[in-house]
TIRO-324065 format. One record per residue (C-alpha): residue in one letter; x, y, z. Coordinates in nm, 3 decimals. Example, Ala and Ser with C-alpha at 12.3 -4.5 7.8 and 13.67 -1.06 7.14 Angstrom:
2
rec resn:a, x:1.230, y:-0.450, z:0.780;
rec resn:s, x:1.367, y:-0.106, z:0.714;
//
This chain:
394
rec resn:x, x:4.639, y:-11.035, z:-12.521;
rec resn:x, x:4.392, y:-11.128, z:-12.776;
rec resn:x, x:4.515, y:-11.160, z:-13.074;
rec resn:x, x:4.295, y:-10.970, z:-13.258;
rec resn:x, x:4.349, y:-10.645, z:-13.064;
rec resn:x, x:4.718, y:-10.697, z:-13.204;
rec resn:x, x:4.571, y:-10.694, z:-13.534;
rec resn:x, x:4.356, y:-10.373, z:-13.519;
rec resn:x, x:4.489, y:-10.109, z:-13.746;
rec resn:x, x:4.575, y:-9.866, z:-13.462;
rec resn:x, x:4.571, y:-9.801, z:-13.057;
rec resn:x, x:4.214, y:-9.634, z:-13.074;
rec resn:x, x:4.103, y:-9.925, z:-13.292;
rec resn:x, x:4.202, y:-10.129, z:-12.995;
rec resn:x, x:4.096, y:-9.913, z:-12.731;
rec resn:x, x:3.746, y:-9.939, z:-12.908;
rec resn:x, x:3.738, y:-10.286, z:-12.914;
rec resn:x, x:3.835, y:-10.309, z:-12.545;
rec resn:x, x:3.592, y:-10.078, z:-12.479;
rec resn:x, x:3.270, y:-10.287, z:-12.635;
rec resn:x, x:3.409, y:-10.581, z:-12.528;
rec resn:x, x:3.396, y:-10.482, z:-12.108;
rec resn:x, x:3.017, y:-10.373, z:-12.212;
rec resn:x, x:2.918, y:-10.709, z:-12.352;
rec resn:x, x:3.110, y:-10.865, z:-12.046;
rec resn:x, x:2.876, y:-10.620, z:-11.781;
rec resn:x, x:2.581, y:-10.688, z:-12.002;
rec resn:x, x:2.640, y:-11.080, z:-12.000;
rec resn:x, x:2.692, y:-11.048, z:-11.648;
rec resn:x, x:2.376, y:-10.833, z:-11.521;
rec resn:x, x:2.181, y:-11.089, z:-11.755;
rec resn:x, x:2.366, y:-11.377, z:-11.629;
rec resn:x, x:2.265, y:-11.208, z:-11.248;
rec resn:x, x:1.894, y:-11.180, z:-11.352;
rec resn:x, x:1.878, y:-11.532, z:-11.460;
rec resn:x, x:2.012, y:-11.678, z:-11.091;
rec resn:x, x:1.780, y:-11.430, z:-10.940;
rec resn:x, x:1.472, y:-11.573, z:-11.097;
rec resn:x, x:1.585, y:-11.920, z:-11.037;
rec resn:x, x:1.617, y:-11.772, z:-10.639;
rec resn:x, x:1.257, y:-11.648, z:-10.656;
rec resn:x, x:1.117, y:-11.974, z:-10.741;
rec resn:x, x:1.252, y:-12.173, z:-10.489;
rec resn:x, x:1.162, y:-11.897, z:-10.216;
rec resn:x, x:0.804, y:-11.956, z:-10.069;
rec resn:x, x:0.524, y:-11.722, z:-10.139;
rec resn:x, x:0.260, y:-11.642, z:-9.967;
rec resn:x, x:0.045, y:-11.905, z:-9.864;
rec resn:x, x:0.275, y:-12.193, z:-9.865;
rec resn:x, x:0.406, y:-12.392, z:-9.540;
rec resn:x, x:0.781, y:-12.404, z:-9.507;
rec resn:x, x:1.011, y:-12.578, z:-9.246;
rec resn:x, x:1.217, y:-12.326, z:-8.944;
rec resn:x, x:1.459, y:-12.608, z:-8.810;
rec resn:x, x:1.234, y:-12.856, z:-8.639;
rec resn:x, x:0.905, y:-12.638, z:-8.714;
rec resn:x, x:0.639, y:-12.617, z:-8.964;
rec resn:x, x:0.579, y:-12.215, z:-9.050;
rec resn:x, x:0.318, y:-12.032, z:-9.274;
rec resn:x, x:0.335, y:-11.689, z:-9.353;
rec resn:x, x:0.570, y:-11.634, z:-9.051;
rec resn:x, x:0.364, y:-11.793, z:-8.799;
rec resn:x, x:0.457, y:-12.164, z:-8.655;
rec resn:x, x:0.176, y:-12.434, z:-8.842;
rec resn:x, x:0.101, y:-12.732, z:-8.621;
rec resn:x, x:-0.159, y:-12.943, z:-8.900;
rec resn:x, x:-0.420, y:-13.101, z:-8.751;
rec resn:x, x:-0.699, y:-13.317, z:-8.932;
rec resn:x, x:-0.787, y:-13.664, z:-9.066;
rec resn:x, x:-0.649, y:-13.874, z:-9.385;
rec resn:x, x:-0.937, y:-13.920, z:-9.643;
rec resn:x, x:-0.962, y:-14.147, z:-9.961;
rec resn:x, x:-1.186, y:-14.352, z:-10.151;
rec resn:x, x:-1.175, y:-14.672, z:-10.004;
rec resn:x, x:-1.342, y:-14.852, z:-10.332;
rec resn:x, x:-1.045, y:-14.738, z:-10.549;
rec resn:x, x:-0.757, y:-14.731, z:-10.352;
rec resn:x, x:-0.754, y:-15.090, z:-10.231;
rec resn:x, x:-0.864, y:-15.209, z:-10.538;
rec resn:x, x:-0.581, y:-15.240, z:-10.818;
rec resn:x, x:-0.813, y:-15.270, z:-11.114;
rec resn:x, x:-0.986, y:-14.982, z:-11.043;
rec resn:x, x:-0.768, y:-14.666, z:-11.171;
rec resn:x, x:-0.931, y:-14.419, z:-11.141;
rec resn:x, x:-1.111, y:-14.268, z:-10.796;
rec resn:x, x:-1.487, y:-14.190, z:-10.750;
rec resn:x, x:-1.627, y:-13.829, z:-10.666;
rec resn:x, x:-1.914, y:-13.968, z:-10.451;
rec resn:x, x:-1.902, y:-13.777, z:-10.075;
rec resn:x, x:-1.571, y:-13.547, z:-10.115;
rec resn:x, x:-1.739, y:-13.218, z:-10.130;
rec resn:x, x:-1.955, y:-13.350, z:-9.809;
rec resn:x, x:-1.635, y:-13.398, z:-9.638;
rec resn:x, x:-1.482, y:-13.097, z:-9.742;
rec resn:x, x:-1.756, y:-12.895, z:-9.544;
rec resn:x, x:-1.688, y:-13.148, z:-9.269;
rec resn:x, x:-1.343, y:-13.095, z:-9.238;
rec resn:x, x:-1.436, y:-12.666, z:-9.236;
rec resn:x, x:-1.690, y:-12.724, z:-8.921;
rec resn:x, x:-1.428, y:-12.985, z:-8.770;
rec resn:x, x:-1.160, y:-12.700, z:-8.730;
rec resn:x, x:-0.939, y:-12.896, z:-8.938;
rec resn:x, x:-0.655, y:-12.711, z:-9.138;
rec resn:x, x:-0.466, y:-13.027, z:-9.255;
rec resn:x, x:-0.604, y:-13.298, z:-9.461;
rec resn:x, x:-0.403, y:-13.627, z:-9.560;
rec resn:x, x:-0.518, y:-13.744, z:-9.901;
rec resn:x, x:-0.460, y:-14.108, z:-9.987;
rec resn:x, x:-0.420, y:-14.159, z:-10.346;
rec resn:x, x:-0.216, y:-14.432, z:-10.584;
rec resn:x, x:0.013, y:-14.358, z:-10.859;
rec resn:x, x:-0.224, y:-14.513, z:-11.119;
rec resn:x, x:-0.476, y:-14.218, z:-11.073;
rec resn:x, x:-0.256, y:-13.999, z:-11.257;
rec resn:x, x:-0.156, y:-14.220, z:-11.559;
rec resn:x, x:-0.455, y:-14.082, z:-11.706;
rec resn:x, x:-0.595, y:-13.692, z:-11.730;
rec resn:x, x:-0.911, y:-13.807, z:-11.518;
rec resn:x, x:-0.706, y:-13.861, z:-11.207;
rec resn:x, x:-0.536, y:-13.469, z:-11.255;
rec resn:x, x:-0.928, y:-13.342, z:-11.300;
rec resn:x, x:-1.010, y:-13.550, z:-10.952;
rec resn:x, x:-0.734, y:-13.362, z:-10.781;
rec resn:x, x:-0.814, y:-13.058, z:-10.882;
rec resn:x, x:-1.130, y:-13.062, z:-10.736;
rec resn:x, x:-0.997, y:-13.141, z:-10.430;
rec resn:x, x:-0.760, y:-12.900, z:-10.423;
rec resn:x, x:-1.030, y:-12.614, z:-10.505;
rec resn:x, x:-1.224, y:-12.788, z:-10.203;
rec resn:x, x:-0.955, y:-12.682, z:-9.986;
rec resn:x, x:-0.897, y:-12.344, z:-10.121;
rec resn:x, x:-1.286, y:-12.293, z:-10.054;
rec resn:x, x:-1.283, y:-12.445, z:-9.684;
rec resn:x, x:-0.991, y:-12.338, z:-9.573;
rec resn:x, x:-0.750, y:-12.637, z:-9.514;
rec resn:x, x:-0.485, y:-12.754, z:-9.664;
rec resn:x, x:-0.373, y:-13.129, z:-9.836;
rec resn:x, x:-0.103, y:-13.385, z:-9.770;
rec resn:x, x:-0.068, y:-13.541, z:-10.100;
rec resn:x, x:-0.029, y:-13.913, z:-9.994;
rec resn:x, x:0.115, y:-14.187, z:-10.259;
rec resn:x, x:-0.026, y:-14.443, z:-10.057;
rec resn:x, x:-0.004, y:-14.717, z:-10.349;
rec resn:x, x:0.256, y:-14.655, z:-10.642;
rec resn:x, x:0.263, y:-14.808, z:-10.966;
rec resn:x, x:0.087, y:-15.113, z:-11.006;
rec resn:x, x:-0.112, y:-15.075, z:-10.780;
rec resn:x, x:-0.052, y:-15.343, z:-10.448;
rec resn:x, x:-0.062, y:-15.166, z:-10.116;
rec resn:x, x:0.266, y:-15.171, z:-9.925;
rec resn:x, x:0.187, y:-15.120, z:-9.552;
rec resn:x, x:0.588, y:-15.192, z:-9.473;
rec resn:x, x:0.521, y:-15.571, z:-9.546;
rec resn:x, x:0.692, y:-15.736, z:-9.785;
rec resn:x, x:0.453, y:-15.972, z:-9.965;
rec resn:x, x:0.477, y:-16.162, z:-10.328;
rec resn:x, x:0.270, y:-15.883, z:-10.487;
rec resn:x, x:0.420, y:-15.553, z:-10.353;
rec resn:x, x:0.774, y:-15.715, z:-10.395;
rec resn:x, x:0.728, y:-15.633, z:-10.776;
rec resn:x, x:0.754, y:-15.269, z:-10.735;
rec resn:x, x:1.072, y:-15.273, z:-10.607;
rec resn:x, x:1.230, y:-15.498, z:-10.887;
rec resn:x, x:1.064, y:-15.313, z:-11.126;
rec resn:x, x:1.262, y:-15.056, z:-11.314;
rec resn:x, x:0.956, y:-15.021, z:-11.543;
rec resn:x, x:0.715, y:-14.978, z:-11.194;
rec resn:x, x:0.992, y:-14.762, z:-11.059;
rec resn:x, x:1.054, y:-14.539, z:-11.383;
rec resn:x, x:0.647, y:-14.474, z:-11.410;
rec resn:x, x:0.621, y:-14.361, z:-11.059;
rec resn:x, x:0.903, y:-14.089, z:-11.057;
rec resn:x, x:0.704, y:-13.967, z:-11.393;
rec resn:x, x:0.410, y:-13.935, z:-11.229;
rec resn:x, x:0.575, y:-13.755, z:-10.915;
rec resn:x, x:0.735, y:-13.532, z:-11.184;
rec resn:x, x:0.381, y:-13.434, z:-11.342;
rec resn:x, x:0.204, y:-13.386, z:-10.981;
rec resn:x, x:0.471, y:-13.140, z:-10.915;
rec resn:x, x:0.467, y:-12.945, z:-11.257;
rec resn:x, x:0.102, y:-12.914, z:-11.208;
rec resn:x, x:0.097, y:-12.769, z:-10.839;
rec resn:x, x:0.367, y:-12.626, z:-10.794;
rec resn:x, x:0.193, y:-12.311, z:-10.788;
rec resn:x, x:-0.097, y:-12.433, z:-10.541;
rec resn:x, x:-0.051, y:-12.325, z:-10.217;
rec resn:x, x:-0.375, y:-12.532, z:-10.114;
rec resn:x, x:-0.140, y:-12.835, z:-10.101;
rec resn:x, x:0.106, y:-12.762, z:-9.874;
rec resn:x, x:0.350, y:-13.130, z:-9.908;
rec resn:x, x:0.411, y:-13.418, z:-10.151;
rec resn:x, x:0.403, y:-13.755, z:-9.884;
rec resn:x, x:0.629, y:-13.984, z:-10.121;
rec resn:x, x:0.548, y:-14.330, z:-10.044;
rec resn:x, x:0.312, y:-14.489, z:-9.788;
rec resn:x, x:0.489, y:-14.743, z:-9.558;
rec resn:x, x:0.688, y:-14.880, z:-9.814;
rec resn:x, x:0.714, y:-15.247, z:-9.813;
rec resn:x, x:1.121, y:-15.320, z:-9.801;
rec resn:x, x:1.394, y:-15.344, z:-9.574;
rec resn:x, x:1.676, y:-15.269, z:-9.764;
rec resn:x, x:1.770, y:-14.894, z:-9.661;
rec resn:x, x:1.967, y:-14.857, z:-9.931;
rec resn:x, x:1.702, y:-14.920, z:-10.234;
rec resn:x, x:1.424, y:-14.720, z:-10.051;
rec resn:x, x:1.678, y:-14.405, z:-10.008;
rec resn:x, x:1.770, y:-14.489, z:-10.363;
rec resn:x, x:1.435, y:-14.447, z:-10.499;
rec resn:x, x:1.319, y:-14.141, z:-10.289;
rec resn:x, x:1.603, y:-13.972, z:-10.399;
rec resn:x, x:1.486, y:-14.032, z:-10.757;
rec resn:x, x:1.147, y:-13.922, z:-10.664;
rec resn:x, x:1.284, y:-13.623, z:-10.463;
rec resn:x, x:1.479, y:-13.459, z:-10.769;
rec resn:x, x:1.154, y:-13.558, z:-11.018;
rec resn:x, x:0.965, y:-13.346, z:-10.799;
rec resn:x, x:1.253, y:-13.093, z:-10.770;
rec resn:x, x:1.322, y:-13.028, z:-11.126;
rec resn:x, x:0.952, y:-12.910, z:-11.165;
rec resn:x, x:0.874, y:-12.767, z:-10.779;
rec resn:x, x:1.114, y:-12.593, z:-10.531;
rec resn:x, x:0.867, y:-12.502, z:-10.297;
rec resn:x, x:0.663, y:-12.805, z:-10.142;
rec resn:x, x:0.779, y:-12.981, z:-9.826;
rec resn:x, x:0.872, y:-13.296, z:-9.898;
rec resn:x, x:0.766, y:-13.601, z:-9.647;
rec resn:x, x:0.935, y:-13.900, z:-9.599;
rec resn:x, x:0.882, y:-14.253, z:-9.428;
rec resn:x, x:1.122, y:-14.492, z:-9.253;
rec resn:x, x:1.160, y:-14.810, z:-9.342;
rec resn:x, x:1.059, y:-15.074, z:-9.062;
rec resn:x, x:1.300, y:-15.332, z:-8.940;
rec resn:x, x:1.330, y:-15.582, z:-8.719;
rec resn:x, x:1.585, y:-15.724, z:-8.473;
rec resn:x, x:1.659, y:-16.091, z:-8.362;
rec resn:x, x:1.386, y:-16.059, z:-8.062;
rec resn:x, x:1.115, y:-15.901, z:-8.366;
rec resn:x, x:1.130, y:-15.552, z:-8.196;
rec resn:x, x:1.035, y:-15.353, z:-8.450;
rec resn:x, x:1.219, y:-14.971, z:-8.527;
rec resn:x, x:1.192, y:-14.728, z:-8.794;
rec resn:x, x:1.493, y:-14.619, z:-9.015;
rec resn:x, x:1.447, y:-14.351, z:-9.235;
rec resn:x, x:1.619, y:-14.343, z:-9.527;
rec resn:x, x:1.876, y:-14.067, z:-9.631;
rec resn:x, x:1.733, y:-13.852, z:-9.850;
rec resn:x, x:1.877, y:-13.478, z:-9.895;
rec resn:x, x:1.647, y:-13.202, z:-9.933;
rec resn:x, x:1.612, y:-12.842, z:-9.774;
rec resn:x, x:1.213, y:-12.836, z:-9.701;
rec resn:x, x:1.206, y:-13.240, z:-9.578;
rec resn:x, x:1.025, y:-13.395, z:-9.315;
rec resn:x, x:0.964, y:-13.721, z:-9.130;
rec resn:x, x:0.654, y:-13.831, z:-9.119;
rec resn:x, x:0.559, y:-14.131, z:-8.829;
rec resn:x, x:0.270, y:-14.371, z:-8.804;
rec resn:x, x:0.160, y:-14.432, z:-8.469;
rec resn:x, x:-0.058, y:-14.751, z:-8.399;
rec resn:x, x:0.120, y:-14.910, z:-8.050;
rec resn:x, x:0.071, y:-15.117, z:-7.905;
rec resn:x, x:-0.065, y:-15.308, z:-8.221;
rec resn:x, x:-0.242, y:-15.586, z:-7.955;
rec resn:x, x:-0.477, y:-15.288, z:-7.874;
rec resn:x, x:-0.523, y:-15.128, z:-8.177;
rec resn:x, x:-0.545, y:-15.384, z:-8.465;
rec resn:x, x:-0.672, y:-15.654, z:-8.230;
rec resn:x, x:-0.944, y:-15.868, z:-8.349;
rec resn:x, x:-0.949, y:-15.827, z:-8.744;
rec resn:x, x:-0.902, y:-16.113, z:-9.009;
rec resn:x, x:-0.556, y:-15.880, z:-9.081;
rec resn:x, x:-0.440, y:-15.807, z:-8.723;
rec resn:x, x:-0.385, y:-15.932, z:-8.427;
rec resn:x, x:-0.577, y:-16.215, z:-8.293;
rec resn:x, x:-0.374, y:-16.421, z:-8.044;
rec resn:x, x:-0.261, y:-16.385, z:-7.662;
rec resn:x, x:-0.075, y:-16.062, z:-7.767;
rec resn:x, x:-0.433, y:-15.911, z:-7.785;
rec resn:x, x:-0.466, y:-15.600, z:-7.540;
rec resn:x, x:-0.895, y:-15.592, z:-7.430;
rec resn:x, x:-0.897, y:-15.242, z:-7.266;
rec resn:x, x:-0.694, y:-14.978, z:-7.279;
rec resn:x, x:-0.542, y:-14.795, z:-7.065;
rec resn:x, x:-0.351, y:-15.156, z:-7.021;
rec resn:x, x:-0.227, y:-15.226, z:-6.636;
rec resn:x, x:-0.043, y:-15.570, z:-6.811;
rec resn:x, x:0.005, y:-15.718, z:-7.128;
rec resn:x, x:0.290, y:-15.957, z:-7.337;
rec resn:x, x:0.426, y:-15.622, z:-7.376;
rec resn:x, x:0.426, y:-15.448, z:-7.051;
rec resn:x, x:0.164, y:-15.189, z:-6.882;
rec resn:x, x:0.036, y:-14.922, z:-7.142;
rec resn:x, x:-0.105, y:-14.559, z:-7.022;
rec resn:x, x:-0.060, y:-14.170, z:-7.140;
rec resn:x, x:0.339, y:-14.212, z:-7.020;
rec resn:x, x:0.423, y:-14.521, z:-7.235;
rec resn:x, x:0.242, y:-14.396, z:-7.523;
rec resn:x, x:0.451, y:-14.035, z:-7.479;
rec resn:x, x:0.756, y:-14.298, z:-7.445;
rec resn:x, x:0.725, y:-14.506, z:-7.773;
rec resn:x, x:0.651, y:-14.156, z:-7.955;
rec resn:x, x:1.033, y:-14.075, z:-7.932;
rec resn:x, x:1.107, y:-14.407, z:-8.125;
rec resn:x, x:0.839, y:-14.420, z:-8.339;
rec resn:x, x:0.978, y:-14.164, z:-8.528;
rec resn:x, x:1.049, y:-13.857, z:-8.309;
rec resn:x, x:1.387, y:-13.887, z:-8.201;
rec resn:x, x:1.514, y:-13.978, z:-8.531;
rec resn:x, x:1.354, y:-13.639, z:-8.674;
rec resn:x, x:1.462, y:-13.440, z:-8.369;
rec resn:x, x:1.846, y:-13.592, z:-8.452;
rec resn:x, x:1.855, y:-13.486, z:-8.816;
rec resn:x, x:1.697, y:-13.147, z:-8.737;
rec resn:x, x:1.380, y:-13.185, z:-8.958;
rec resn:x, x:0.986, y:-13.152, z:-8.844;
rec resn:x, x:0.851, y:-13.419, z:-8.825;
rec resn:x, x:0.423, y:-13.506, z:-8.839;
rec resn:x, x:0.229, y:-13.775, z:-8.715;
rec resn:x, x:0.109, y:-13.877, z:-9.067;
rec resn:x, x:-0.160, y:-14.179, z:-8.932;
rec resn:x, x:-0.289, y:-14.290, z:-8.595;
rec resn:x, x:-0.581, y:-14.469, z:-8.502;
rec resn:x, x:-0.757, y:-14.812, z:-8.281;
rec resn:x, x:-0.957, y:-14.996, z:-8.467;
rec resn:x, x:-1.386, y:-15.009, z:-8.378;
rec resn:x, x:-1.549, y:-15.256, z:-8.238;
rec resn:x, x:-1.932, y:-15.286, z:-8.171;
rec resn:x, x:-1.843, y:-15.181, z:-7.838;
rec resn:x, x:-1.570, y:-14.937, z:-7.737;
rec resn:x, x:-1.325, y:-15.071, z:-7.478;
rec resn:x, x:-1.060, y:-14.771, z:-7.467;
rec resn:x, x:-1.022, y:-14.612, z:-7.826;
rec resn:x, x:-1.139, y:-14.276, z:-7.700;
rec resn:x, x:-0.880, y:-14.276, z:-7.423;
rec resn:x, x:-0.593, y:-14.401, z:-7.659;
rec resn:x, x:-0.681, y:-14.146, z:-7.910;
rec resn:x, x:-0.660, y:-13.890, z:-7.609;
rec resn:x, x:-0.321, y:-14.022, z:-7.453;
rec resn:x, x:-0.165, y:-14.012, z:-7.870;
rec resn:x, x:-0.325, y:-13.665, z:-7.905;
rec resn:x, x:-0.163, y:-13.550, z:-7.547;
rec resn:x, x:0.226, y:-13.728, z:-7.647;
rec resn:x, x:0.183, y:-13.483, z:-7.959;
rec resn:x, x:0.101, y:-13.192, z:-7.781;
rec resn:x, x:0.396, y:-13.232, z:-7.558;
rec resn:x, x:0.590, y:-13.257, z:-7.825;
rec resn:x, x:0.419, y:-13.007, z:-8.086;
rec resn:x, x:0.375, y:-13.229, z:-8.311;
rec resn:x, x:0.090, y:-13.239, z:-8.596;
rec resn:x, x:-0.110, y:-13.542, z:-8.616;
rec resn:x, x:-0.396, y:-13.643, z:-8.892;
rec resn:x, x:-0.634, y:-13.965, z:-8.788;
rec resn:x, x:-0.648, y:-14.251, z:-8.999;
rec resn:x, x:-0.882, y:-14.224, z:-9.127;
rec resn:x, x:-1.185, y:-14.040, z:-9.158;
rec resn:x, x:-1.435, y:-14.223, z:-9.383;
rec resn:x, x:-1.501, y:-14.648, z:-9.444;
rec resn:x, x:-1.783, y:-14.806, z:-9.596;
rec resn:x, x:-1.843, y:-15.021, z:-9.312;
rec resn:x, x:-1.749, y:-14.883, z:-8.942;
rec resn:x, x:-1.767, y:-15.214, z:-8.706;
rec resn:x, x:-1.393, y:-15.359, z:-8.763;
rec resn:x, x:-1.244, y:-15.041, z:-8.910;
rec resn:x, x:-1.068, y:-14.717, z:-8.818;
rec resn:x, x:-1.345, y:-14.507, z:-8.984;
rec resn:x, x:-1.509, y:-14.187, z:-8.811;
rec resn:x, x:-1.833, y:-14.244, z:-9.074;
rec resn:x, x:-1.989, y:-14.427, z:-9.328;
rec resn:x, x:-2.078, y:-14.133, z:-9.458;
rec resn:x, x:-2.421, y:-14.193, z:-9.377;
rec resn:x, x:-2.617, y:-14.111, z:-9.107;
rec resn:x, x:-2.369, y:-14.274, z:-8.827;
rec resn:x, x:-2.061, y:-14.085, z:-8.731;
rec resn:x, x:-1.861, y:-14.120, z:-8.393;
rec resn:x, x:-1.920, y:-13.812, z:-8.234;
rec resn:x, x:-1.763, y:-13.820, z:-7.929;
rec resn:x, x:-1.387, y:-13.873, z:-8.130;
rec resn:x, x:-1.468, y:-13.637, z:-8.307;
rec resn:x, x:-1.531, y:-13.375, z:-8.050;
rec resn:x, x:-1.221, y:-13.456, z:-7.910;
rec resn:x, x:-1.033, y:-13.446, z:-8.235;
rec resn:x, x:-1.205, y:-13.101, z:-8.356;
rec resn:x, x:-1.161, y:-12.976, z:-7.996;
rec resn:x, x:-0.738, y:-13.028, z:-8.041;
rec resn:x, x:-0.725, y:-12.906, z:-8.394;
rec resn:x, x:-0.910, y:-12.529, z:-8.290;
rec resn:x, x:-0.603, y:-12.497, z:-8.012;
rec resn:x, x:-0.365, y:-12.171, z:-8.062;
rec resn:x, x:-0.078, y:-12.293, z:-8.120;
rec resn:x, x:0.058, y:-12.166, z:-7.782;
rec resn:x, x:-0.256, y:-12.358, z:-7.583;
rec resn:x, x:-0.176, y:-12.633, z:-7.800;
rec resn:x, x:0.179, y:-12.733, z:-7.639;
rec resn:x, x:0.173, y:-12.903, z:-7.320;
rec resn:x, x:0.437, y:-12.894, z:-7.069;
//
């Protein structure tokens, strides 16, 4: 007993005290239960906002299957001196993206945007751009802090991000202050961490998505959070993907789809230039086998596929694309097969990428001039307008 109760002057004294005591208890406790349920209602989704349903994407009760292009200024991104992005030709592809059919965009963007209040007013255009057209954004840190491209090679440049606490420490702040700012926007519908990143130890990517993860966490329970494997390679150089664990209740995997690489990087000072080189595609031979619609379906699973299907997350076909060339010698028929190996599995895809400054040599759909390539994108807008029940194949 309480040893002031055995102090009270008299029984009713301590029946009173009893008494007041049990109704600060039930108040502290209905408060207490008013708090938690709060903290429930922000994490629960709202209206508007894409959730996962074990391996599915859903939105407002009905499955999502996002279909569109990446987009990103090319002059910025690539460039690490330039920090902030230009506003030249979004609002053009905005409406694009509306007459396209598109309802998922993939928005390439570096960390170094958003180390200064310019970068947040960039983003919020875009994301009233999508409120207006009626899509919705992948937020893609395609370059974090400092600003040198990973692409899942480990070079002398990109290297310094990962043994960089400083690097490292900057980038989960800015993931923290994208997700105090939108965690509200329903227009943006998931945070892609990292583009590709450029490391093969496991154990220090999981580390640092992790990190990332609960930034974005403390400030945002809603988003869907997208993650990337980490390439590796085995004694004969076949590549595979691992992703990294990372624990989160709205996660997904996201894969990048460019096989075979002899086809669609072939003939760029960056790609492939040698006997691996695939000329036409659909492929009857090459160093790496015969290539048509079933091999492409094949490498899907592990690409990226299988590994999501085995964890029990969605999963989203984040990039694919063939590289141009003056003259076409099977992209249109790739793009089909990829397109087809995603419907069978319902997956969502967005094409990398929809916009470069010059086309010849690139994956671009436009200069944003007067020359676009109208035939992919029939085909593209053709897939995205699908039901979602017309959309699965068989």
């Amino acid at each position: 007993m309480d040893v002031r109760i055995a102090n009270l002057r008299s029984s009713a004294d301590a029946l009173v005290y009893v008494a007041n005591m049990r109704n600060i208890f039930f108040f502290l406790a209905a408060t207490s239960a008013l708090f938690f349920s709060a903290h429930d209602v922000q994490a629960a989704q709202l209206p508007g906002f894409v959730d996962v349903s074990g391996t599915s994407f859903v939105l407002d009760g009905r499955e999502f299957i996002p279909r569109g292009v990446n987009d990103h200024d090319a002059l910025s991104l690539w460039d690490s001196s330039r920090k902030l992005p230009n506003e030249a030709g979004f609002t053009a592809h905005a409406k694009d993206f509306k007459s396209l059919g598109f309802n998922s965009i993939r928005l390439a963007v570096k960390s170094d945007y958003f180390e200064s209040p310019q970068g947040f007013v960039w983003l919020d255009k875009r994301v009233r751009e999508a409120e207006k057209y009626g899509y919705k954004i992948i937020l893609d840190m395609h370059i974090p802090s400092g600003g040198a491209q990973q692409d899942y090679q480990p070079n002398s440049e990109n290297e310094k991000f990962w043994f960089s606490e400083d690097l490292q420490t900057r980038f989960i702040r800015v993931w923290g202050k994208i997700a105090e700012r939108y965690a509200f926007s329903s227009a943006i519908w998931a945070y892609d961490m990292l583009n590709e990143p450029a490391s093969r130890d496991v154990n220090r990517v999981s580390s640092l998505m992790q990190h990332v993860r609960d930034a974005i966490r403390e400030k945002d329970k809603r988003h869907i959070i997208i993650l990337q494997p980490v390439q590796v390679y085995d004694e004969t150089y076949r590549e595979s993907f691992v992703y990294p664990p990372v624990e989160d209740n709205r996660l997904a995997y996201s894969i990048h789809f460019y096989r075979p690489y002899g086809f669609t990087v072939k003939n760029v000072p960056w790609g492939i230039n040698d006997h691996r080189v695939i000329e036409r595609y659909p492929a009857a031979t090459s160093t790496d086998g015969a290539w048509d619609a079933t091999r492409i379906s094949d490498e899907l699973q592990t690409a990226g596929l299988q590994a999501a299907r085995t964890k029990g997350v969605p999963a989203v076909i984040g990039e694919f694309g063939a590289i141009f060339h003056t003259e076409l010698s099977g992209q249109y028929f790739w793009i089909e097969d990829v397109l087809a190996a995603a419907r069978k599995a319902g997956l969502g895809w967005q094409y990398w990428v929809y916009q470069t400054p010059d086309l010849p040599g690139s994956y671009g759909l436009t200069d944003g001039k007067k020359f676009k390539r109208k035939q992919i994108l029939k085909l593209l807008s053709e897939t995205a307008r699908l039901k979602p029940a017309a959309y699965r194949l068989p």
